[in-house]
C-alpha positions in Angstrom: -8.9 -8.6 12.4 -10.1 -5.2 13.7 -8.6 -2.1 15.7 -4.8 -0.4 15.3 -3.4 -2.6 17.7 -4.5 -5.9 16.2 -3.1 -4.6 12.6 0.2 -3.6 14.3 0.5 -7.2 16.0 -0.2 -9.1 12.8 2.7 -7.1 10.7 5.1 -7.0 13.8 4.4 -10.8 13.7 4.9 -11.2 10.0 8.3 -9.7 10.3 8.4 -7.9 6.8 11.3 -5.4 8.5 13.7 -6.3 6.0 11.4 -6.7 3.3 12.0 -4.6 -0.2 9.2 -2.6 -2.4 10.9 -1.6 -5.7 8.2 0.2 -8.3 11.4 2.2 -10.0 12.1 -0.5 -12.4 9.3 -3.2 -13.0 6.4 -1.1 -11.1 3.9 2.3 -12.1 1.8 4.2 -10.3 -1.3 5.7 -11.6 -3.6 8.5 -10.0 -6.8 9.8 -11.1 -9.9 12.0 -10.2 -12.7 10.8 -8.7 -16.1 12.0 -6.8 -16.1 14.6 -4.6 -12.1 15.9 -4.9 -10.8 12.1 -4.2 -8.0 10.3 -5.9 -7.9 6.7 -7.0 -4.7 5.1 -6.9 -3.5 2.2 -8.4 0.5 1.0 -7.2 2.2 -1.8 -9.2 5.4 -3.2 -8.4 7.3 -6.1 -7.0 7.7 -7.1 -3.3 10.6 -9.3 -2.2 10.4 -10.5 1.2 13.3 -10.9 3.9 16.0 -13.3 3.0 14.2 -14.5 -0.4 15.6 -15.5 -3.2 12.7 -14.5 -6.0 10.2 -11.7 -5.4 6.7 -11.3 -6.4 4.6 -8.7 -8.8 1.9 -6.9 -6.9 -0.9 -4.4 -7.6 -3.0 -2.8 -4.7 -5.4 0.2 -5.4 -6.7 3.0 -2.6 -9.2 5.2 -2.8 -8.0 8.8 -1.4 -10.8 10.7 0.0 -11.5 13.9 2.2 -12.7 13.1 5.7 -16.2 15.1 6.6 -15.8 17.4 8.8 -11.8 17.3 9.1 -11.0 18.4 5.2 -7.9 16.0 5.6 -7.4 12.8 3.7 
């Protein structure tokens, strides 16, 4: 799956409105310095989905970096 619209298709269709991120009680998140002024980030935490009865631990990790040219992230 490719392009912004064929992302936004795929979640509409997966219906997670209603579902529920908590990282307050069983989650962390961890940041650190990397090359050239980007941050690594590492979110754990657990994901419940809509109308579920038991939710699931998850980790995902992104890499934070300065766009050339635009100096955004």
């Amino acid at each position: 799956m490719t392009g912004v619209e064929a992302i936004r298709s795929k979640i509409t269709e997966l219906n997670l409105l209603d579902s529920r991120i908590d990282i307050s009680t069983k989650g962390r998140v961890d940041a650190q310095s990397s090359n050239d002024s980007s941050v690594f980030v590492v979110v754990n935490g657990q994901y419940t989905a809509p109308n579920a009865a038991n939710s699931r631990m998850f980790t995902q990790a992104f890499l934070l970096a300065i766009q050339p040219g635009t100096g955004k992230v």
